[in-house]
C-alpha positions as MATLAB code, in Angstrom:
seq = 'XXXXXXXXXXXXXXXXXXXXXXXXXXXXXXXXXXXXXXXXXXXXXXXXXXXXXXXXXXXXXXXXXXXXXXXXXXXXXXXXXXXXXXXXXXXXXXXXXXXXXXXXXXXXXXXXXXXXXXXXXXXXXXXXXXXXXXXXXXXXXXXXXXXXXXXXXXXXXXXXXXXXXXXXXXXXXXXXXXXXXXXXXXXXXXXXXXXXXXXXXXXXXXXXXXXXXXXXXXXXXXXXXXXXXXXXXXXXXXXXXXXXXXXXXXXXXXXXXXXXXXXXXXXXXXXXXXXXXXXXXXXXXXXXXXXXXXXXXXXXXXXXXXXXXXXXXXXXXXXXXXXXXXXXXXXXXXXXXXXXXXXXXXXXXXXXXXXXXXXXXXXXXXXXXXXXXXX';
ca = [
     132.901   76.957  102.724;
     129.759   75.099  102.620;
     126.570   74.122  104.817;
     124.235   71.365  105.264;
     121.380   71.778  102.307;
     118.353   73.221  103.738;
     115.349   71.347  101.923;
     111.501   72.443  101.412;
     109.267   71.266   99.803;
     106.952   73.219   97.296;
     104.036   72.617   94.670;
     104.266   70.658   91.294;
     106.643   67.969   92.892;
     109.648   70.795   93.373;
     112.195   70.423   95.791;
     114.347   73.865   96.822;
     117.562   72.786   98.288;
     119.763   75.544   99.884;
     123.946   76.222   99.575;
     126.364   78.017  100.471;
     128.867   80.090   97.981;
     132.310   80.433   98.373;
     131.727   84.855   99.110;
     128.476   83.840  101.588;
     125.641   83.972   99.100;
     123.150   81.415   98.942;
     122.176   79.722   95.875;
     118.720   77.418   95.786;
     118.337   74.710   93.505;
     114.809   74.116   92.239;
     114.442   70.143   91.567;
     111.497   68.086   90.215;
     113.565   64.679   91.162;
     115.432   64.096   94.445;
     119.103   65.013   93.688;
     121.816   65.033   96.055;
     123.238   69.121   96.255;
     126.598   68.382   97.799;
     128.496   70.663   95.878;
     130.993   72.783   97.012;
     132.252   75.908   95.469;
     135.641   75.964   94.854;
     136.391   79.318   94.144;
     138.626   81.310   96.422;
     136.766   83.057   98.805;
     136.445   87.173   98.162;
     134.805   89.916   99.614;
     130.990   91.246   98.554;
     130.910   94.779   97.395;
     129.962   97.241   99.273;
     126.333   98.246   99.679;
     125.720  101.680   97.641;
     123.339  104.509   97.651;
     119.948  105.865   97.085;
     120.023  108.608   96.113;
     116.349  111.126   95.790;
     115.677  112.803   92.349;
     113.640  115.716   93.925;
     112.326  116.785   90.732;
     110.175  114.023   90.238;
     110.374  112.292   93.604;
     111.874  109.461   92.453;
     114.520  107.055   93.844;
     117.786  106.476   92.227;
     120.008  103.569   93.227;
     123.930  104.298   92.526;
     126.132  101.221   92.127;
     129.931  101.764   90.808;
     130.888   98.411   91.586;
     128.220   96.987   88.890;
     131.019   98.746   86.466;
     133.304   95.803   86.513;
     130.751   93.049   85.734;
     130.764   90.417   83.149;
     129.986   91.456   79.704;
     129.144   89.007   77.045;
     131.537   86.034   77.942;
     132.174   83.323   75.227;
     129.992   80.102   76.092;
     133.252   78.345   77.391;
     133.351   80.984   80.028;
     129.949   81.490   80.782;
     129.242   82.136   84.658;
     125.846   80.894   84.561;
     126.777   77.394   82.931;
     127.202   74.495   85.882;
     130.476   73.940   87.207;
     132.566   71.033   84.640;
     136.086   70.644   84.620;
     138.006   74.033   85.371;
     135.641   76.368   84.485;
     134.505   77.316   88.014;
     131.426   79.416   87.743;
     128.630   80.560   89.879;
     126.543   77.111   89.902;
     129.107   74.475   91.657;
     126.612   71.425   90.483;
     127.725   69.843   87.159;
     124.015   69.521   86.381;
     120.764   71.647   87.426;
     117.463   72.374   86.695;
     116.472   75.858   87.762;
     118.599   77.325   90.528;
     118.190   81.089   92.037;
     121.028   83.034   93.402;
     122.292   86.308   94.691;
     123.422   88.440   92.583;
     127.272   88.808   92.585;
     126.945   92.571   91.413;
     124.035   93.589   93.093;
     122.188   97.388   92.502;
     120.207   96.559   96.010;
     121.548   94.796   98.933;
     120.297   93.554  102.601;
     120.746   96.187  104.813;
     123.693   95.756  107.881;
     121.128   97.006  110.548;
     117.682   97.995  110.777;
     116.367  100.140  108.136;
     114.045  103.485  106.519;
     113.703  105.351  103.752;
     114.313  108.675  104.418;
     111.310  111.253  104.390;
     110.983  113.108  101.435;
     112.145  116.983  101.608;
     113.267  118.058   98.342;
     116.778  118.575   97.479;
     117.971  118.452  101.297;
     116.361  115.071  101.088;
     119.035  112.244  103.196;
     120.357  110.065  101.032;
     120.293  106.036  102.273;
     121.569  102.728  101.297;
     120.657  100.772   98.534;
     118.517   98.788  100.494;
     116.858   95.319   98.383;
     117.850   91.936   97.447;
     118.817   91.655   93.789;
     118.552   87.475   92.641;
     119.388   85.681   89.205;
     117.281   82.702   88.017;
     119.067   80.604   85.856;
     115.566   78.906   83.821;
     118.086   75.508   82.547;
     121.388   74.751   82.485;
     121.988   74.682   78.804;
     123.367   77.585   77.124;
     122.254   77.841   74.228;
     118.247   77.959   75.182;
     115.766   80.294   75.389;
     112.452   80.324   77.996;
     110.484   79.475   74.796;
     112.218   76.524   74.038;
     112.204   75.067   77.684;
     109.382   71.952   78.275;
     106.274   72.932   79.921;
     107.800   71.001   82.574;
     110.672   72.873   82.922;
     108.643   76.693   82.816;
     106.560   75.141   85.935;
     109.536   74.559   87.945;
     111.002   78.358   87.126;
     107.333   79.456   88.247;
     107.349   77.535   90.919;
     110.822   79.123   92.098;
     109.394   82.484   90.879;
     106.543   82.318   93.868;
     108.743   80.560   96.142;
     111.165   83.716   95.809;
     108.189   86.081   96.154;
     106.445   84.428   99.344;
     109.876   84.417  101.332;
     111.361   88.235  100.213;
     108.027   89.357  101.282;
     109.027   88.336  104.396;
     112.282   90.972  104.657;
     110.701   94.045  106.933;
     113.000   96.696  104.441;
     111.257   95.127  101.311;
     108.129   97.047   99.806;
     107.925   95.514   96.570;
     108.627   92.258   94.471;
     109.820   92.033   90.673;
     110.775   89.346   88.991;
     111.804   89.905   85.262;
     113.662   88.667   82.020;
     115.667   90.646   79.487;
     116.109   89.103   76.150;
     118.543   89.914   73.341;
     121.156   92.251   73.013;
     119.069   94.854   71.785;
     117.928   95.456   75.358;
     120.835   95.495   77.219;
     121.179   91.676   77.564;
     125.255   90.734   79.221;
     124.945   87.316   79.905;
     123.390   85.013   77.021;
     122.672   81.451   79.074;
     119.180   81.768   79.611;
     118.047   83.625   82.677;
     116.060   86.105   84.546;
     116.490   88.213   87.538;
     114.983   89.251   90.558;
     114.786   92.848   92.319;
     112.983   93.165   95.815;
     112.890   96.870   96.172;
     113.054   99.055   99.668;
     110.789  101.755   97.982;
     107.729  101.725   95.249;
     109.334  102.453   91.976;
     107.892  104.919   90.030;
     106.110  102.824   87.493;
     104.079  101.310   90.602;
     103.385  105.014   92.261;
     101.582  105.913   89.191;
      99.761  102.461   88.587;
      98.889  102.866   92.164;
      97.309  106.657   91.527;
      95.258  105.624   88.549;
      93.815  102.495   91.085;
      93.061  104.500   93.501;
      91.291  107.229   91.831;
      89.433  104.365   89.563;
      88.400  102.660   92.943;
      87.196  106.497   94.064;
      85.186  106.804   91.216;
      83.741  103.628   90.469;
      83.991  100.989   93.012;
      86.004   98.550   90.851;
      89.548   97.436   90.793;
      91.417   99.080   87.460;
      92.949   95.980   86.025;
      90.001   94.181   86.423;
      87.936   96.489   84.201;
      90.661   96.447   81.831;
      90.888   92.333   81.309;
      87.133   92.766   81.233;
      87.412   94.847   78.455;
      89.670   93.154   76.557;
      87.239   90.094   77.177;
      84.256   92.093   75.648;
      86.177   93.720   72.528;
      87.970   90.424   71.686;
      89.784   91.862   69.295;
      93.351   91.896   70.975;
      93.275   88.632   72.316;
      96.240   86.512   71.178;
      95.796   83.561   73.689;
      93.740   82.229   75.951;
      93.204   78.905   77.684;
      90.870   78.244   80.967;
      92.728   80.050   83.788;
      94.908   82.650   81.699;
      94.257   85.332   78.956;
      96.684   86.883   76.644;
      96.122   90.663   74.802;
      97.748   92.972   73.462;
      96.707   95.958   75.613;
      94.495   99.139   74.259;
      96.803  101.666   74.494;
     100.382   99.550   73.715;
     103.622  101.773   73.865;
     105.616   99.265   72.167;
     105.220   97.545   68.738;
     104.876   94.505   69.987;
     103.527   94.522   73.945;
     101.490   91.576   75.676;
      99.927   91.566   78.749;
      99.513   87.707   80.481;
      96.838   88.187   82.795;
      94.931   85.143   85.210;
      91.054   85.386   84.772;
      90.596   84.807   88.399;
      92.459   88.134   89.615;
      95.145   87.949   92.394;
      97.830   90.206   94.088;
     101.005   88.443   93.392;
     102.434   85.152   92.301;
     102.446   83.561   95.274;
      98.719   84.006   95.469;
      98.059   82.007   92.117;
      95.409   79.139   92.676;
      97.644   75.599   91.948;
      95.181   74.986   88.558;
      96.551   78.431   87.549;
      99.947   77.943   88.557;
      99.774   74.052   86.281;
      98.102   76.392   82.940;
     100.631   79.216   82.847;
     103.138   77.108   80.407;
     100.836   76.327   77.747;
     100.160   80.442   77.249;
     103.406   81.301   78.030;
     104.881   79.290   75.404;
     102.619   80.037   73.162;
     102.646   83.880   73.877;
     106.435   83.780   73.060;
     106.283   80.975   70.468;
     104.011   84.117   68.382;
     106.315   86.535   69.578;
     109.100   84.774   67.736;
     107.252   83.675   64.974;
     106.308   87.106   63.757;
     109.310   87.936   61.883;
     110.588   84.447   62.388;
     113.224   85.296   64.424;
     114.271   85.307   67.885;
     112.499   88.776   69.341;
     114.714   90.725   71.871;
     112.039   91.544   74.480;
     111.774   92.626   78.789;
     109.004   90.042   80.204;
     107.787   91.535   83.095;
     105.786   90.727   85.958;
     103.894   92.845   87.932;
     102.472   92.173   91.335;
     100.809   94.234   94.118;
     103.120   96.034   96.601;
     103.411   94.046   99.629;
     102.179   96.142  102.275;
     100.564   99.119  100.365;
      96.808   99.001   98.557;
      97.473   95.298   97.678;
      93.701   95.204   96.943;
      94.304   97.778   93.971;
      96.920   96.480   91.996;
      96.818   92.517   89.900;
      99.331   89.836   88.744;
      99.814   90.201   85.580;
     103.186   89.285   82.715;
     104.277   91.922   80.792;
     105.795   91.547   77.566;
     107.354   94.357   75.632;
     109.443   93.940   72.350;
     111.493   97.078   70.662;
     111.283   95.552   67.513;
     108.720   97.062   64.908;
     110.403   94.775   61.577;
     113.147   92.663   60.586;
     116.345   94.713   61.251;
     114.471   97.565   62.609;
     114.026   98.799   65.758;
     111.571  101.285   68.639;
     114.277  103.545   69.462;
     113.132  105.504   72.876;
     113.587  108.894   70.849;
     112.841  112.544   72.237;
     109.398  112.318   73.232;
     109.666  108.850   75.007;
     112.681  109.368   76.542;
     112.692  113.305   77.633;
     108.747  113.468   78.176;
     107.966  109.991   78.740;
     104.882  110.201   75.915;
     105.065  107.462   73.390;
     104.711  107.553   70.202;
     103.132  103.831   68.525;
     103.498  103.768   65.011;
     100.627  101.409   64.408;
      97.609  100.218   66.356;
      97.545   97.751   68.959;
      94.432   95.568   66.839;
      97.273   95.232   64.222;
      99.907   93.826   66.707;
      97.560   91.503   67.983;
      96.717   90.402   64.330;
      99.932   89.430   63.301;
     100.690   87.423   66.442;
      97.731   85.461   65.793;
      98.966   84.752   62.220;
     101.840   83.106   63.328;
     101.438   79.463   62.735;
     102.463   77.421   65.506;
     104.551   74.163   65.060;
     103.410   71.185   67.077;
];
């Protein structure tokens, strides 16, 4: 089963060209040079799983997405077998090209999918509260076709094409009327729940605000009540002032570790000129973010010189909510606290949600700008 490749054209010389999957998903390669995408995939064609439920925890008002199906998913293939590799020989896997650059796809074992007809979340009454469908779009970005990488060890080159496909993937599931909010994100090492080890990302466009967002949301608002200013901006200001958590910085980008850190190692990747969401990102922006990014990780890594498990986040602005309140900005949060030791989320994190850092954020931020960088 296949279609003609729908092509556009985005920023930084990248070229998205559409396919069709054997099941009826759509995967997007993201090219800087004008490659023919004529594969097809030759997998037997099988059924998507069923859409599942959201489900309201009335004790805390928050929404819970329950997906059996997601029970049966890959865990930790062997490289030989590893879905996310292209397609060479026999192994058929979920990219169909023998070669690619960055390509974005749905998610074969989605938590969220596209509703069958038109959509709400249900009002909010407590335990009588109706339960819905998980309602999203759930995407994985493969960052480079070979396995045994890591987004710090892709070219500059290369980390502009997965931002480029980052913002391209933003702009257009904005678009989706059931979609209130955008998050693209990375998990890193086994330590965090990592299945697949090729190098790659993921993508959740969420029918609802989740619960991290509500609350940034309440601390903007009441900040904008009481002084007139946008929260995150005071906040880069301050770390701008204080200097003394800054681990990068170039023209258009500034990296800190932030005042109050809950993890022992926790950046925040911020742009100095302040915008809502990726897609919003000025094109001199968009052509700085790989020099800090690599180097953020590059220190990351070089701490305990080894390869740091980590969840690199980014946040953006809900797209049709206060999107004047809330900034852009890359978080990056590593459980590790020394060589062989790890954060466990113990009884106060996880039961209370109140952390506990056993050493200050100034001292984080020192030791990352120890690390010596290779050239």
């Amino acid at each position: 089963m296949s279609h003609g490749p729908a092509r556009k054209t985005l920023q930084a010389g990248v070229t998205r060209n559409d396919r069709l999957m054997s099941d009826g998903r759509t995967i997007r390669y993201y090219d800087t040079e004008v490659i023919p995408r004529t594969a097809q995939d030759q997998r037997p064609q099988e059924d998507q799983p069923e859409i599942g439920e959201l489900r309201l925890d009335s004790l805390l008002n928050e929404w819970v997405a329950m997906a059996p199906h997601r029970q049966s998913r890959i865990f930790l293939p062997p490289k030989e077998l590893c879905p996310l590799c292209p397609t060479v020989g026999d192994l058929l896997t979920e990219v169909p090209e023998r070669t690619y650059n960055v390509v974005v796809f749905d998610n074969r074992s989605p938590s969220l999918r596209p509703p069958d007809q038109d959509w709400v979340l249900p009002k909010l009454l407590g335990p009588s509260t109706a339960t819905a469908t998980a309602a999203g779009k759930c995407e994985v970005v493969c960052f480079t076709q070979e396995h045994g990488k890591s987004f710090a060890d892709l070219s500059p080159a290369q980390v502009r094409t997965v931002l480029e496909a980052w913002r391209d993937r933003t702009s257009e599931l904005s678009q989706l009327p059931y979609i209130e909010h955008i998050f693209p994100f990375e998990n890193r090492g086994e330590e965090i729940g990592v299945t697949l080890a090729h190098p790659h990302g993921q993508i959740y466009a969420y029918s609802f605000l989740p619960p991290r967002v509500a609350r940034m949301l309440e601390a903007a608002r009441n900040h904008k009540e009481l002084t007139g200013r946008v929260l995150y901006d005071d906040v880069v200001a301050r770390e701008i002032n204080e200097k003394v958590r800054i681990v990068a910085q170039n023209q258009h980008w500034i990296a800190f570790v932030p005042f109050a850190s809950r993890y022992p190692f926790e950046i925040h990747v911020a742009p100095r000129t302040a915008v809502a969401d990726l897609s919003e990102l000025s094109l001199e922006a968009c052509d700085a973010f790989p020099e800090i990014a690599l180097e953020v990780l590059k220190r990351l890594d070089g701490v305990f010189a080894i390869p740091m498990a980590y969840i690199a986040a980014w946040h953006q602005a809900p797209i049709r909510e206060d999107r004047d309140l809330l900034r852009l900005h890359w978080q990056i949060t590593s459980v590790r606290r020394a060589p062989g030791k790890l954060k466990y989320l113990a009884g106060s994190e996880s039961a209370m949600g109140a952390f506990i850092m056993d050493m200050y954020p100034e001292q984080s931020a020192q030791q990352l700008r120890n690390v010596v960088l290779g050239k």
